[in-house]
N, C-alpha and C positions, 0 to 999 in steps of 0.2 A: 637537310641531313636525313639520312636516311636510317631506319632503325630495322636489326635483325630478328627478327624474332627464331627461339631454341626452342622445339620439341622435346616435350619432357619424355622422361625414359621409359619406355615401351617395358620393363618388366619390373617394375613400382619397386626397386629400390631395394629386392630382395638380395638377401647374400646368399651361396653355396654354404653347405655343410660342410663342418671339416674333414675330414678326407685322414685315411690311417696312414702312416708309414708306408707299409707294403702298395693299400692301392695310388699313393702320391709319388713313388718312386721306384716301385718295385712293377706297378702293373701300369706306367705310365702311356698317355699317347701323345702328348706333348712333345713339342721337337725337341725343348733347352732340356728338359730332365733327359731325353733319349740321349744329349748329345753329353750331358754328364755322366750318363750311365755308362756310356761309350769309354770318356777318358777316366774312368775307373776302372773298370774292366780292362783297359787296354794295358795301363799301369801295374794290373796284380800279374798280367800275365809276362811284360816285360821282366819282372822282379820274378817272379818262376821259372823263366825261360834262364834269368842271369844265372839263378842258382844251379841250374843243370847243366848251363855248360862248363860253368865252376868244377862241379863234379865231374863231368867228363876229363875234363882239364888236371886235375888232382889222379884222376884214376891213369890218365896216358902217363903224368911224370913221376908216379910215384906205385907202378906195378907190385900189385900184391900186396899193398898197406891198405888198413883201415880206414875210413873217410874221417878227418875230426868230429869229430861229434852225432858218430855213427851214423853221417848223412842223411838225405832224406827221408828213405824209407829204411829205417835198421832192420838186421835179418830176426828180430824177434817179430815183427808185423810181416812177413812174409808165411805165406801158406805151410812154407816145409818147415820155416819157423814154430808156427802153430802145431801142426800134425809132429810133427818129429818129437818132441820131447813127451806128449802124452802117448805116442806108441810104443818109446822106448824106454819110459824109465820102469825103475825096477819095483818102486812102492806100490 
């Protein structure tokens, strides 16, 4: 019979440091986190994409109405938003 001999491990059994958040998944080069980074990303953007064409779609059947819940972006976060009401009020 013949017997195998194993090579013990060339770097004596050290572990890696733990590693933070950001650089475990945020600043990865690993292919599995790349490829979960992928189907998360891909998923916010399908789910933003659904929501504006929603809005699109409310805005073509229902001309000149309000969006429920003052849509994405309400005209109080828009620039003429902002600017408008400190150039024109009267206090």
């Amino acid at each position: 019979m013949t017997s195998v001999a194993h090579a013990a491990p060339t770097h004596g059994g050290a572990h890696h440091a733990p590693m933070s958040f950001w650089r475990k998944y945020i600043f990865s080069t690993d292919h599995k986190i790349i490829g979960i980074q992928f189907l998360f990303v891909s998923l916010f953007f399908l789910l933003l994409g659904g929501l504006l064409a929603m809005q699109i779609r409310w805005q073509l059947g229902f001309p000149g109405q309000p969006l429920p819940g003052g849509g994405i972006l309400p005209e109080s976060m828009t620039s003429g938003g902002v600017i408008l009401p400190s150039t024109t009020s009267s206090s």
